[in-house]
TIKELUM-427061 format. One record per atom (N, C-alpha, C): residue number from 1; y, z negated, x negated. Coordinates in nm, 4 decimals. Atoms other than C-alpha are relative to their C-alpha. Layout:
# residues N
   seq      north         up       east
   NUM          Y          Z          X
...
***
This chain:
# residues 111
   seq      north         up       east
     1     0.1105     0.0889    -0.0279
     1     0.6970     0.8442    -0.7750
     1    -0.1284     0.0714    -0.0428
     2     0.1363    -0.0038     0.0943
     2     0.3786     0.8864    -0.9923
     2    -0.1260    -0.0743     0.0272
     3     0.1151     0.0743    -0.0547
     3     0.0132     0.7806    -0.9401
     3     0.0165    -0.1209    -0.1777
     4     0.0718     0.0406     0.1627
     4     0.0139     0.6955    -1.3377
     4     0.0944    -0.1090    -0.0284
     5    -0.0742     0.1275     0.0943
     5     0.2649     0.3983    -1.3536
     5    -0.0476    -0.0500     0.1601
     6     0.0544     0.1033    -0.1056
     6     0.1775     0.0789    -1.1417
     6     0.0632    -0.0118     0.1286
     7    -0.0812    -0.0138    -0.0874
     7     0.4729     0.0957    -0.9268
     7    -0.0232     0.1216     0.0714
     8     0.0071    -0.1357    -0.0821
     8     0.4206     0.4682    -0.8044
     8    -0.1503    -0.0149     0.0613
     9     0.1333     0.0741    -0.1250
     9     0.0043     0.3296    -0.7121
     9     0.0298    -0.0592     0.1057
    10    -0.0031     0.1155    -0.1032
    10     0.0978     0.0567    -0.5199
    10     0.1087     0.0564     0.1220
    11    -0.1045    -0.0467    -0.0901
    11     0.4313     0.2761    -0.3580
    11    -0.1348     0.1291     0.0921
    12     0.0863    -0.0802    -0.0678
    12     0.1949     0.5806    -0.2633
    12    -0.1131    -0.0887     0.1205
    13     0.1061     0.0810    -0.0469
    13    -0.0826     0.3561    -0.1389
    13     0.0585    -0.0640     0.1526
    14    -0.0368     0.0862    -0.1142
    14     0.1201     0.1721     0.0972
    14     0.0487     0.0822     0.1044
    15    -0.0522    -0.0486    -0.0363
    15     0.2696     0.4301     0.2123
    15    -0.1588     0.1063     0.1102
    16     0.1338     0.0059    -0.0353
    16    -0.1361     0.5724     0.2765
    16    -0.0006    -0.0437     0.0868
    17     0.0454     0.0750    -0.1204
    17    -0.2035     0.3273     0.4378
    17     0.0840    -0.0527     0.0809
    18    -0.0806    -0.0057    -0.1099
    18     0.0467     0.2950     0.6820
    18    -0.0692     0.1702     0.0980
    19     0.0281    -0.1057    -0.0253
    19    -0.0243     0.6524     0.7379
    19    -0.1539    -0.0038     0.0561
    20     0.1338     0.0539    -0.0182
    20    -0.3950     0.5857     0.7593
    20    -0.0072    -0.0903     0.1777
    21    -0.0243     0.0553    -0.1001
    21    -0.2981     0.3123     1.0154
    21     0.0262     0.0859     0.1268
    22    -0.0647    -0.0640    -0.0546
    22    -0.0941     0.5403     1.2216
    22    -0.1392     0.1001     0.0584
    23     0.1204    -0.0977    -0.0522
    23    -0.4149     0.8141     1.2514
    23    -0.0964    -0.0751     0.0662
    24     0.1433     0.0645    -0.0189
    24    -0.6647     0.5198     1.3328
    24     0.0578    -0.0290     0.1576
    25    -0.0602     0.0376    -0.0963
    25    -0.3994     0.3959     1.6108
    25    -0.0124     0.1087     0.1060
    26    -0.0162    -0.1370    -0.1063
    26    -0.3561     0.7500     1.7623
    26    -0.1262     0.0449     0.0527
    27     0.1564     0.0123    -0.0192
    27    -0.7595     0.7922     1.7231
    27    -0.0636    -0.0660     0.1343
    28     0.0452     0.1044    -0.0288
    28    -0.8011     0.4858     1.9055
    28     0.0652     0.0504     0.1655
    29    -0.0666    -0.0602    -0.1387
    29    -0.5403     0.6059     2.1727
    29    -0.0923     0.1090     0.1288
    30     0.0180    -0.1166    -0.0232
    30    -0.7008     0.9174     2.2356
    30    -0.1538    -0.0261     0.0224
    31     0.0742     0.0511    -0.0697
    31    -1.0304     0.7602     2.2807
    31     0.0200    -0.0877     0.1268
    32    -0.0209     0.1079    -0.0963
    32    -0.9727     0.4585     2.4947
    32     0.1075     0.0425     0.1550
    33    -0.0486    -0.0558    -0.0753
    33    -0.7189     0.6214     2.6776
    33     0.0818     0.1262     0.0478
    34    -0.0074    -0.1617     0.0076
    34    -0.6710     0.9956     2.6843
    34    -0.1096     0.0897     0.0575
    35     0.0862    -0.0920    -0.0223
    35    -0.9563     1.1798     2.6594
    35    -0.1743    -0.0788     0.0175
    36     0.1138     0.0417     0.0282
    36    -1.2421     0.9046     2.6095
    36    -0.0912     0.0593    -0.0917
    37     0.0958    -0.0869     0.1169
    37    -1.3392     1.1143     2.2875
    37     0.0016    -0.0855    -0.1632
    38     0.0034     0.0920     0.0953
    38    -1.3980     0.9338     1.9751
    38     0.0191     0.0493    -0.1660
    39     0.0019    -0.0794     0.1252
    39    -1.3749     1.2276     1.7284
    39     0.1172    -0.1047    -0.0507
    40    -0.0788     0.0747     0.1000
    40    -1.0461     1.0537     1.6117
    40    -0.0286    -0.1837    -0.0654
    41     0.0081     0.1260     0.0382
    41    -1.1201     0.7088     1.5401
    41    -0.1801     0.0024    -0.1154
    42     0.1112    -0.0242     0.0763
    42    -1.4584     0.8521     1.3659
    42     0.0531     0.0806    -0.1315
    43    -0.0305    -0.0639     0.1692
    43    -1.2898     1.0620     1.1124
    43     0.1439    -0.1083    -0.0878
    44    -0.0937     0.1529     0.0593
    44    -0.9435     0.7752     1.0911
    44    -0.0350    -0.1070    -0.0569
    45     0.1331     0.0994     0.0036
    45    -1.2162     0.5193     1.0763
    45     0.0078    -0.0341    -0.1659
    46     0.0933     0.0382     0.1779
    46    -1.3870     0.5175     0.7215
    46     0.1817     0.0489    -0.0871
    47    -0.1113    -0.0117     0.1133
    47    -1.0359     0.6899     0.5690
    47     0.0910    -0.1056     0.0217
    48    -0.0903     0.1230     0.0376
    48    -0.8042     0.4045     0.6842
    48    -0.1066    -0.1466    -0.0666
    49     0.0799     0.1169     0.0840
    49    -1.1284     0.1516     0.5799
    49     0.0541     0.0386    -0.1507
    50    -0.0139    -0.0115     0.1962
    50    -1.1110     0.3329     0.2088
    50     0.1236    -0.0378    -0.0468
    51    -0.1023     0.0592     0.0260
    51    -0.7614     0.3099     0.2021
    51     0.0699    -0.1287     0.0016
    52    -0.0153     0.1447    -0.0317
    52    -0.6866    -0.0151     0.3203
    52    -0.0999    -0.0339    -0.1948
    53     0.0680     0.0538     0.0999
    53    -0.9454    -0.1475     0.0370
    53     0.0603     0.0502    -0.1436
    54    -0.0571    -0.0431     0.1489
    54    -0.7417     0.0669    -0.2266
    54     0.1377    -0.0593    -0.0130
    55    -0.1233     0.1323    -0.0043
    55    -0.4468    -0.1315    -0.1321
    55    -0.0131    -0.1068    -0.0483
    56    -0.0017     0.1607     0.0491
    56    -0.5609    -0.4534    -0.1595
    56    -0.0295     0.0005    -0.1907
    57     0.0472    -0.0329     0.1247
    57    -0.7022    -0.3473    -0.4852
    57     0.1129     0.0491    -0.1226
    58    -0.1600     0.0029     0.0411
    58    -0.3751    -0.2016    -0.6213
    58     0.0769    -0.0826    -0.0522
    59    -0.1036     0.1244    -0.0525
    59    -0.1772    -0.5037    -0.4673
    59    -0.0666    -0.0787    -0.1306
    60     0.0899     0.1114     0.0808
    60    -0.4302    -0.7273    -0.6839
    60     0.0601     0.0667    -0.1413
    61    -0.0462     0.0111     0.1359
    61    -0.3665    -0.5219    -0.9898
    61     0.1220     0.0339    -0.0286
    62    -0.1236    -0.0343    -0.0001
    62     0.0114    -0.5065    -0.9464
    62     0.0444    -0.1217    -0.0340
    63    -0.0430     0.1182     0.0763
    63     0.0338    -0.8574    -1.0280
    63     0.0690    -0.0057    -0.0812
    64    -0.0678     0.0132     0.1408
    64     0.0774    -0.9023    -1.3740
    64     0.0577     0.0655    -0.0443
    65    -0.1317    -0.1336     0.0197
    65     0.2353    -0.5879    -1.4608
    65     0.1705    -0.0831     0.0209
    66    -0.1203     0.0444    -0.0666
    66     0.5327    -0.7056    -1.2517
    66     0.0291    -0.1146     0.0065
    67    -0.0007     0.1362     0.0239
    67     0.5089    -1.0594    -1.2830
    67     0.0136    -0.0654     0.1603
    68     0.0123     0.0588    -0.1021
    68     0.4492    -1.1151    -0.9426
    68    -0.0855    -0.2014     0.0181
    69    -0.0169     0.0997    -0.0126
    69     0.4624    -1.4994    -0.8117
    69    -0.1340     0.0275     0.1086
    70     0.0830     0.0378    -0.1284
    70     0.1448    -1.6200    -0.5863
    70     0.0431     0.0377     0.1374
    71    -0.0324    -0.0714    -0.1461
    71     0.3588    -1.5894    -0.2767
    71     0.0117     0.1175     0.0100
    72    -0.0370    -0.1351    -0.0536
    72     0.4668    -1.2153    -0.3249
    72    -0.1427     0.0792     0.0200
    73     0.1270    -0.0536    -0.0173
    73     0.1148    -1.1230    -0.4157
    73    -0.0785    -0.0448     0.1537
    74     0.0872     0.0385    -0.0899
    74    -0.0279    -1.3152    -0.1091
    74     0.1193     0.0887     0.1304
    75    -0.1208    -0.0948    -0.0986
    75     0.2890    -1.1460     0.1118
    75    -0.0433     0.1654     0.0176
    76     0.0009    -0.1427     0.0345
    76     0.1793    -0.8037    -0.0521
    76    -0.1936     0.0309     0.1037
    77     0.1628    -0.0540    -0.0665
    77    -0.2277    -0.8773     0.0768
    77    -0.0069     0.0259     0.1315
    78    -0.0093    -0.0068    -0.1589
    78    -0.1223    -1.0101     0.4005
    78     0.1128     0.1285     0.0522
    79    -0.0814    -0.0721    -0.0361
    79     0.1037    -0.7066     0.4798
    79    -0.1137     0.1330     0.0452
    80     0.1292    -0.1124    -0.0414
    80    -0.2087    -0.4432     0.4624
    80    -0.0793    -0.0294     0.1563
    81     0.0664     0.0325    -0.1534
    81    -0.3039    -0.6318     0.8127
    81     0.0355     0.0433     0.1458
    82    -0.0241    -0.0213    -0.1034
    82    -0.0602    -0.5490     1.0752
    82     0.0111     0.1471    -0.0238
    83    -0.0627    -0.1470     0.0076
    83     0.0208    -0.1718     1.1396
    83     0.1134     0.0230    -0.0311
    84    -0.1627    -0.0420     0.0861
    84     0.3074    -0.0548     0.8996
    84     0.0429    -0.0908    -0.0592
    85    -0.0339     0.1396     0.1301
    85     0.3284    -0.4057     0.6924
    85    -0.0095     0.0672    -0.0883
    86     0.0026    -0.0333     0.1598
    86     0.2347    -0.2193     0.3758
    86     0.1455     0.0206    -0.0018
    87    -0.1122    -0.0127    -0.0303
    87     0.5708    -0.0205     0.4575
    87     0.1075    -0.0987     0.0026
    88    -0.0982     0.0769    -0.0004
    88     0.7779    -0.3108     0.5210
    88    -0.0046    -0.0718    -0.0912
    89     0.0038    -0.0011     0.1393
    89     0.6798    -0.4640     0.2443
    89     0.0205     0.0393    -0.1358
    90    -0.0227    -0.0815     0.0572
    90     0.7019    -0.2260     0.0138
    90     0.1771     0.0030     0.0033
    91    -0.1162    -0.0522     0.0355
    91     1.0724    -0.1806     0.1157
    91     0.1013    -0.1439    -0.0828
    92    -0.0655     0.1181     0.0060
    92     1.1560    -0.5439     0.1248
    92    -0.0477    -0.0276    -0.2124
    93     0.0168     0.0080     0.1442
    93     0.9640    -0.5667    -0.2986
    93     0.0956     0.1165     0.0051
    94    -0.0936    -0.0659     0.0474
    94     1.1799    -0.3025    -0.3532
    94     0.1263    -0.0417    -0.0040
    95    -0.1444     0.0616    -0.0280
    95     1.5124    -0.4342    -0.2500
    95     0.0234    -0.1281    -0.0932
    96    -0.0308     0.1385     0.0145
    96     1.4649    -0.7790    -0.3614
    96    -0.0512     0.0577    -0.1266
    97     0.0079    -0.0135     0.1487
    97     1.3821    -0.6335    -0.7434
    97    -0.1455    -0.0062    -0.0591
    98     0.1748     0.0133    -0.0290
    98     0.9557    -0.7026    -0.6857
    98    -0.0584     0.1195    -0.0608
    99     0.0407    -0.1324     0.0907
    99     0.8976    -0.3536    -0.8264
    99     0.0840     0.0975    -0.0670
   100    -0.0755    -0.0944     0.1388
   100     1.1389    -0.2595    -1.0824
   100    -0.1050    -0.0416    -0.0923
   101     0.0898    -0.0486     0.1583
   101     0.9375    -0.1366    -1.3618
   101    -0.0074    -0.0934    -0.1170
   102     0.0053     0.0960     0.1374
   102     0.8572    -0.3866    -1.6374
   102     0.0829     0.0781    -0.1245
   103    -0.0668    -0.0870     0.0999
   103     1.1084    -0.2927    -1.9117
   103    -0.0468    -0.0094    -0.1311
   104     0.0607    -0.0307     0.0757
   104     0.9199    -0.1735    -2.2084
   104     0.0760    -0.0373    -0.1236
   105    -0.0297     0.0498     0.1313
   105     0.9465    -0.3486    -2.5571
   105     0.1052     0.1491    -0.0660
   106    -0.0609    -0.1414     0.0958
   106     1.1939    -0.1467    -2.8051
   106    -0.0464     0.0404    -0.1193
   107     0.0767    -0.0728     0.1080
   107     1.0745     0.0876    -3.0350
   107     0.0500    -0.0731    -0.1342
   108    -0.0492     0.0724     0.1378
   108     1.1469    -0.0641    -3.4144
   108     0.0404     0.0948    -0.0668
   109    -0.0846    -0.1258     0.0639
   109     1.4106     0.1442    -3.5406
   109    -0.0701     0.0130    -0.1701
   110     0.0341    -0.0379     0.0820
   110     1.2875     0.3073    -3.8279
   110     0.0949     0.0785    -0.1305
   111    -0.0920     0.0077     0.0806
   111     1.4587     0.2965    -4.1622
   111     0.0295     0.1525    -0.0468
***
């Protein structure tokens, strides 16, 4: 898994931001009910915002590449919403064939 092909963006990313999620959640914990300290949800904060927004952004240009259908793309936006949708998503395009690699024209054999 690679940043430099479309499939390894959009796999990393989701995977981010789940992760992202996960720190903002524990943040949030650990204010509200732990310690009443806010350091975590101040530094989780802005990095699950950036991330999140590099998702959707991704998701958007993962489209055409892959020949994604209106619903998977709108499946793929709405998934960045709950905590760990990117993730489940992600596994479910995987399974169901959603991000196998566009298979690249063949070279023109050369005489």
């Amino acid at each position: 898994m690679t940043f430099s092909s479309v499939v390894g963006r959009f796999r990393i990313l989701a995977l981010a931001e789940a992760v992202s999620w996960a720190g903002l959640l524990l943040g949030m914990f650990f204010k509200y009910v732990v310690v009443q300290n806010e350091i975590g949800v101040k530094i989780f904060g802005p990095i699950h915002g950036f991330v999140f927004v590099a998702f959707i952004l991704v998701t958007l240009m993962t489209k055409e590449p892959l020949k994604w259908d209106a619903r998977t793309l709108l499946l793929g936006l709405l998934s960045s919403i709950p905590p760990f949708g990117t993730v489940l998503f992600e596994r479910w395009a995987a399974k169901t064939g959603r991000l196998d690699e566009p298979a690249s024209a063949p070279s023109p054999e050369q005489p």
